[in-house]
C-alpha positions as CSV (number, residue, x, y, z in Angstrom):
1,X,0.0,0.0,0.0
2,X,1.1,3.4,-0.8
3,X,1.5,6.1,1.9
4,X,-0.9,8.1,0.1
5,X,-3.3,6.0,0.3
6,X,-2.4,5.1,3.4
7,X,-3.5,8.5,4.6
8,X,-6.6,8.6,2.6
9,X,-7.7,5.4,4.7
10,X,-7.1,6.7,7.6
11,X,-8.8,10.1,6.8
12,X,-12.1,8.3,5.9
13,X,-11.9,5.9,8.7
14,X,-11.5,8.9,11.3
15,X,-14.6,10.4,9.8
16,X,-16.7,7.7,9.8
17,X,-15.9,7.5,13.9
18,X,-16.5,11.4,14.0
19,X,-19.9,10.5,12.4
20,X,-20.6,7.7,14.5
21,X,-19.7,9.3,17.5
22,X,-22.3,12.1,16.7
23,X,-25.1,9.7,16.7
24,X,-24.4,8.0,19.7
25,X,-23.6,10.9,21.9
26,X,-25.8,13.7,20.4
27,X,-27.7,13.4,24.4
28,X,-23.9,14.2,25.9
29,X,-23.2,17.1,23.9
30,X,-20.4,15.9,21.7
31,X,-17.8,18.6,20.7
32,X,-15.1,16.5,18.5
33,X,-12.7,13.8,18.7
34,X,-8.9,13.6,18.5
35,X,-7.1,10.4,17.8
36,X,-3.3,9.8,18.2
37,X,-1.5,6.3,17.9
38,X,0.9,4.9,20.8
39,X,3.1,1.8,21.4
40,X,-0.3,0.2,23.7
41,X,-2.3,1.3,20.9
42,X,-5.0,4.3,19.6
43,X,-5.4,7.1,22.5
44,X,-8.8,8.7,21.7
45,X,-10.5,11.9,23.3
46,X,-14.0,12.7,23.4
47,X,-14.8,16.3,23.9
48,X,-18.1,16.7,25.7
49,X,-20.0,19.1,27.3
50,X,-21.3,16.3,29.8
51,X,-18.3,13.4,29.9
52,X,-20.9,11.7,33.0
53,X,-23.4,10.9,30.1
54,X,-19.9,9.2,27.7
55,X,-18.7,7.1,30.7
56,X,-21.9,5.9,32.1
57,X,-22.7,4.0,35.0
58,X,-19.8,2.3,36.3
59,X,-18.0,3.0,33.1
60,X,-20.4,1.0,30.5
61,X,-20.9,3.2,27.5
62,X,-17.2,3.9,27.4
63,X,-16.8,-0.1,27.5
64,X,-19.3,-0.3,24.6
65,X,-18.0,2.2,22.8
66,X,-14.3,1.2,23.1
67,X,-15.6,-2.7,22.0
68,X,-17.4,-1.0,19.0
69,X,-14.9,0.9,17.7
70,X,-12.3,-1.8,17.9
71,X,-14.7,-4.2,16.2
72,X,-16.4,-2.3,13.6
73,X,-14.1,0.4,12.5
74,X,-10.6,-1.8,13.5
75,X,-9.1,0.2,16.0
76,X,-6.0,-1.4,17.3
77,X,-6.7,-1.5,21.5
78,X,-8.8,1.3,21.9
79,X,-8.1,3.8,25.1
80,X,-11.1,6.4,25.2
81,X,-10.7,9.1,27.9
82,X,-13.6,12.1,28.1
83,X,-12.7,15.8,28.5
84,X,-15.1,18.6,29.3
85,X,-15.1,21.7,27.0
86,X,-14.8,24.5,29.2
87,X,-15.9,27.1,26.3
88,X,-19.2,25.2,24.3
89,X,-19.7,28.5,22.6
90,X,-15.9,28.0,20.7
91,X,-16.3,24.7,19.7
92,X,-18.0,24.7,15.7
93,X,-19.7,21.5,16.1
94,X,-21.5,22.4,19.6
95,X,-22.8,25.9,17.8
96,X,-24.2,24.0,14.4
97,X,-26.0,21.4,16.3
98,X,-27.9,24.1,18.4
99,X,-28.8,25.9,15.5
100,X,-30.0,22.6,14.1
101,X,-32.0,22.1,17.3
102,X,-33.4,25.7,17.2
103,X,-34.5,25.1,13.6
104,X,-36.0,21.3,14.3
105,X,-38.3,23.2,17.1
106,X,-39.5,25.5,15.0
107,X,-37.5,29.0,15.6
108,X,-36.9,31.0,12.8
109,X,-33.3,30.7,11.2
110,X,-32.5,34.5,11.2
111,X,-33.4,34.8,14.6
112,X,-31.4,31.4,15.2
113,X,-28.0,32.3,13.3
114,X,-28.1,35.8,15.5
115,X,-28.5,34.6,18.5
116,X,-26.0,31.6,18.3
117,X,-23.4,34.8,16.5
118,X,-23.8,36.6,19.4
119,X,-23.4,33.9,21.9
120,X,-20.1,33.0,20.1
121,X,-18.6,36.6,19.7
122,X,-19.8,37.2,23.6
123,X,-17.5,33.9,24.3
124,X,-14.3,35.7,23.0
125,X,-14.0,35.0,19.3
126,X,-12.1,36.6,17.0
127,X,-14.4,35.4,14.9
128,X,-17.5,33.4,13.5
129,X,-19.2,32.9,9.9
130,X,-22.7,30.8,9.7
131,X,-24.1,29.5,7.0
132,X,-27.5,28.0,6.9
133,X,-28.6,26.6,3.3
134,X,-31.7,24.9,2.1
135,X,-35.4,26.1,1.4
136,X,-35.4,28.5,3.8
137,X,-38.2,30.7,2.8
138,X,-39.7,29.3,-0.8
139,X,-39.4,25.7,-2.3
140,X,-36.3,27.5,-4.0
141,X,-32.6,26.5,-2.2
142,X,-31.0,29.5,-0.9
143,X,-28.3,30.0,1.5
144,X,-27.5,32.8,4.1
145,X,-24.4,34.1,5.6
146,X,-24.3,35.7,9.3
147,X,-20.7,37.2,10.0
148,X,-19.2,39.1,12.7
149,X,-15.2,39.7,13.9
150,X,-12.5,38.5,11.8
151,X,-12.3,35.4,9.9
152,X,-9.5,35.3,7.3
153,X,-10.4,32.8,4.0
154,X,-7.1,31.6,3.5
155,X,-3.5,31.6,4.5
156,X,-1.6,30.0,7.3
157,X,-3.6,31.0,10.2
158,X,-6.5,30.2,8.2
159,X,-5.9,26.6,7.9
160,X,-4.2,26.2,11.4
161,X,-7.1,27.9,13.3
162,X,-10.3,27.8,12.0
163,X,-12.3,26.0,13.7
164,X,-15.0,24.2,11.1
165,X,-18.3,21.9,11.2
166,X,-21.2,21.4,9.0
167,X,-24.6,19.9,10.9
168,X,-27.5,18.7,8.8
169,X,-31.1,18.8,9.8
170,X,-34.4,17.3,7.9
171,X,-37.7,20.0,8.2
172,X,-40.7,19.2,6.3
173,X,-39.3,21.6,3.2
174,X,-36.6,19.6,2.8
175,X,-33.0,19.0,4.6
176,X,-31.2,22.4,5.8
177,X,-27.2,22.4,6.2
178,X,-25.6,25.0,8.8
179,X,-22.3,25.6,8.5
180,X,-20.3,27.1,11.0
181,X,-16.6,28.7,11.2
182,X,-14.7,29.8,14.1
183,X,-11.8,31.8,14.3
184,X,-11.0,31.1,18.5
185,X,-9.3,34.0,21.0
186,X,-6.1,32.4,20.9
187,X,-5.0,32.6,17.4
188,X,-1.6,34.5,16.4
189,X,-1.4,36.3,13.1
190,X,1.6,37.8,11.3
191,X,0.2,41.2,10.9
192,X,-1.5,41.8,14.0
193,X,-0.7,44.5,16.0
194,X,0.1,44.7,19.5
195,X,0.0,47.9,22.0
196,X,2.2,48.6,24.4
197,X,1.0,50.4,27.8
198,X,2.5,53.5,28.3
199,X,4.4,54.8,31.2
200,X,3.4,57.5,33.4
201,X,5.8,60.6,33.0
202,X,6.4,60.7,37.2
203,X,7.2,56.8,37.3
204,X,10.0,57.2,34.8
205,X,11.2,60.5,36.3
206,X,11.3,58.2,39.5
207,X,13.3,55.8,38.3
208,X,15.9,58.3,36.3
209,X,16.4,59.8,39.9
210,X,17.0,56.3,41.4
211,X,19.6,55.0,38.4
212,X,21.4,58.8,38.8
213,X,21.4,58.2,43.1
214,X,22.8,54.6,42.3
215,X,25.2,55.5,39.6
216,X,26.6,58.5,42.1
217,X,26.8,56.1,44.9
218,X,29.1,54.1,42.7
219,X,31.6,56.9,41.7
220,X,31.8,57.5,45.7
221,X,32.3,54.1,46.6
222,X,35.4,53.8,44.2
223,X,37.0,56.8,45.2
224,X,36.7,55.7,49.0
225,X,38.5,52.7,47.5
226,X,41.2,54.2,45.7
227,X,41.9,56.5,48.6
């Protein structure tokens, strides 16, 4: 096998876990998955915005699950460990399935993609683009966009930082896709520009007296020396 498509394997193989992970733990409020090979085998973490409802009682569904995945999708010794998301609002998946919930009970999707924009910008992001396509309004597919902060298309931090996930939902018009991107607090760019505090004029006068006092100290001390 090439390496190529060695990696192409593995790509489709860790999204059909990331999709079956989304059915099974829509009720725990699944946020993502990273997987990362080791000498004992596949280390795997569950982001969650309730890890009691991924463990279980006693540890069960993250028995199941760990039995599942090494069965069905061939995962070499599974070890599944749970972490809690401390920001919901910054992870992509977490925002698109709420919107999808907002739309499946009935709430309009302007009034949905505002309110999860604000929530997210309110959270600390540099920025956040939602898209929410489908027959929105007539039996015509239309999409639209709700944007706020900064969210560069492309580029380095672009690729390295954006935070993306698509959600789909089926109405009685037909099935709506929400897309969501996320640009989170912590992202460096190139040509951002940072502001340094300035110094009060008496604090540096302060300290010019203090370096002059120590300086003159000096010159005293060696001539007591010499002498």
């Amino acid at each position: 096998m090439s390496v190529v498509k060695h990696f192409i394997l593995e790509s489709i193989k860790k999204n059909e876990i990331d999709e079956f992970l989304q059915k099974e733990l829509i009720r725990a409020g699944y946020g993502g998955v990273n997987m990362s090979k080791t000498p004992l085998g596949t280390h795997i973490v569950i982001y969650a915005m309730r890890p009691g409802l991924v463990i279980g009682r006693g540890g069960v569904t993250i028995r199941d699950l760990a039995k599942i995945l090494e069965e069905k999708f061939q995962v070499p010794n599974p070890q599944i460990s749970v972490s809690e998301m401390e920001f919901p609002e910054l992870n992509a998946y977490v925002v698109a399935s709420r919107i999808a919930s907002a739309l499946q009970r009935g709430i309009h999707f302007r009034r949905s993609g505002y309110w999860a924009l604000n929530r997210v910008m309110e959270a600390g992001a540099l920025g956040v683009e939602i898209t929410i396509s489908g027959k929105l309004r007539t039996d015509r597919s239309r999409y639209e966009k709700f944007k706020a902060g900064y969210l560069p298309k492309c580029g380095y931090p672009a690729l390295k930082y954006t935070r993306k996930a698509e959600v789909h939902v089926q109405l009685k018009p037909g099935v709506l896709g929400v897309k969501v991107k996320i640009m989170p607090p912590d992202a460096e760019f190139p040509d951002r520009i940072k502001t340094v505090e300035s110094v009060p004029e008496e604090e540096t006068e302060k300290e010019a007296l203090e370096d002059t006092t120590k300086e003159e100290l000096k010159e005293t001390g060696e001539e007591e020396a010499a002498k």
